[in-house]
C-alpha positions as CSV (number, residue, x, y, z in Angstrom):
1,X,-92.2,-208.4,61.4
2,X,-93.8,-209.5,57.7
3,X,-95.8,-206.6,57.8
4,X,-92.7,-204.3,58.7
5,X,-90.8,-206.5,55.2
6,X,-94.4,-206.1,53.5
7,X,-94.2,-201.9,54.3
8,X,-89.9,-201.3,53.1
9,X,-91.0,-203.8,49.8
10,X,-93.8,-201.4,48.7
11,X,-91.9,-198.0,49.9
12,X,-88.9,-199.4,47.5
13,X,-90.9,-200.1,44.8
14,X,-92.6,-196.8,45.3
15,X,-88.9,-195.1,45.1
16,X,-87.6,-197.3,42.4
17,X,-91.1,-196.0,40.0
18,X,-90.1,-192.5,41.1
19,X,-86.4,-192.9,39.8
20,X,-87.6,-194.9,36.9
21,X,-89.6,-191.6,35.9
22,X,-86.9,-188.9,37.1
23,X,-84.6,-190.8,34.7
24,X,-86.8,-190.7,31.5
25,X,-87.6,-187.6,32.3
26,X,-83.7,-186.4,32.4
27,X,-83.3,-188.2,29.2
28,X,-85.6,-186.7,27.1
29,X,-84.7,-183.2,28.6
30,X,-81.2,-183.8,27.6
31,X,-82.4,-185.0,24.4
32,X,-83.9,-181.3,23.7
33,X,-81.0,-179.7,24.8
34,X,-78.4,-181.3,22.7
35,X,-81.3,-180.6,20.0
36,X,-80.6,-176.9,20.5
37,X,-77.0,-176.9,20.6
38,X,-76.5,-178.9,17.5
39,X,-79.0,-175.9,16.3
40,X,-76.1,-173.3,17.8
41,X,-73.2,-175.6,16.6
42,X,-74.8,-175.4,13.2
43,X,-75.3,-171.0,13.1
44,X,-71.3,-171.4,14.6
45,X,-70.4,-173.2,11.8
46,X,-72.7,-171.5,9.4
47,X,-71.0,-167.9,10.9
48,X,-67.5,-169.3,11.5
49,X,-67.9,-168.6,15.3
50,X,-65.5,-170.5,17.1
51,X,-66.9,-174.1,18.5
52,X,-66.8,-173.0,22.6
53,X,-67.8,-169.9,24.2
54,X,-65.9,-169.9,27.4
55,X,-67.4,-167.0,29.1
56,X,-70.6,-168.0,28.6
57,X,-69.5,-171.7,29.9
58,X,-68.4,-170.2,33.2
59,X,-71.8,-168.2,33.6
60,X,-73.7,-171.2,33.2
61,X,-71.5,-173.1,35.7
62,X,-71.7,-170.5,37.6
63,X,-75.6,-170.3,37.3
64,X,-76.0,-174.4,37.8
65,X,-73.8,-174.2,41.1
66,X,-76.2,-171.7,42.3
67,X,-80.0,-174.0,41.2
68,X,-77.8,-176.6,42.7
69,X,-78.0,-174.9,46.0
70,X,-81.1,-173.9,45.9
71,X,-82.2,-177.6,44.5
72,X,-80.3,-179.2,48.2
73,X,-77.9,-181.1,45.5
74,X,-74.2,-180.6,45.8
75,X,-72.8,-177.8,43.5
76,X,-69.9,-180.0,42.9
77,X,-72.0,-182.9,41.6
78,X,-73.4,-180.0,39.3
79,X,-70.7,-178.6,38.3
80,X,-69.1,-182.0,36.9
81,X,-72.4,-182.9,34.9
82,X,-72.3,-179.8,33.3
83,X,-69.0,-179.4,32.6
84,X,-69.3,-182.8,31.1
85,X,-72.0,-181.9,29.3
86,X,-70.2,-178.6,28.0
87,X,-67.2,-180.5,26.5
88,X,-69.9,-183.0,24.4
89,X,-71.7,-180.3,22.7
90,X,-67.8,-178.4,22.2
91,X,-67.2,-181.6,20.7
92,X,-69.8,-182.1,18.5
93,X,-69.5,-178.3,17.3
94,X,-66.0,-178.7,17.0
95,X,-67.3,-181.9,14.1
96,X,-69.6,-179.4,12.7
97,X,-66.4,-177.0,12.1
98,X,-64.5,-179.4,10.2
């Protein structure tokens, strides 16, 4: 039975390091991205382009459902972090404008 307790312990811990890296890893990445669109919220502002794009919004939702799928995570999940993500940078382009 110890060993059994001994076994799940280290499989957890091995999980736990795993998530611990997947989450840095999504920070920095997000940390890049909002690096480029604070670059395309400046060249909006710069241009007087309006703040949201919301054809190109719906392509990229589109496109995320679809690696979703392909990734075995729910589209729906995927569709919320983006579109979550989408109205962040429309904000901060929309501060850029002003």
């Amino acid at each position: 039975m110890n060993d059994n307790i001994s076994r799940a312990a280290e499989l957890l811990a091995n999980h736990r390091d795993s998530i611990d890296r997947l989450d840095a890893i999504l920070v920095y990445t997000l940390g890049e991205r909002f690096k480029h669109t604070q670059a395309v919220g400046r060249l909006k502002a710069q241009h007087d382009l309006p703040p949201s794009d919301p054809a190109r919004e719906e392509r990229q939702i589109e496109r995320l459902e679809w690696l979703a799928k392909e990734a075995d995570l729910d589209p729906e999940f995927a569709k919320k972090f983006l579109n979550f993500i989408i109205s962040e940078v429309i904000r901060h382009h929309e501060g850029m404008q002003r």
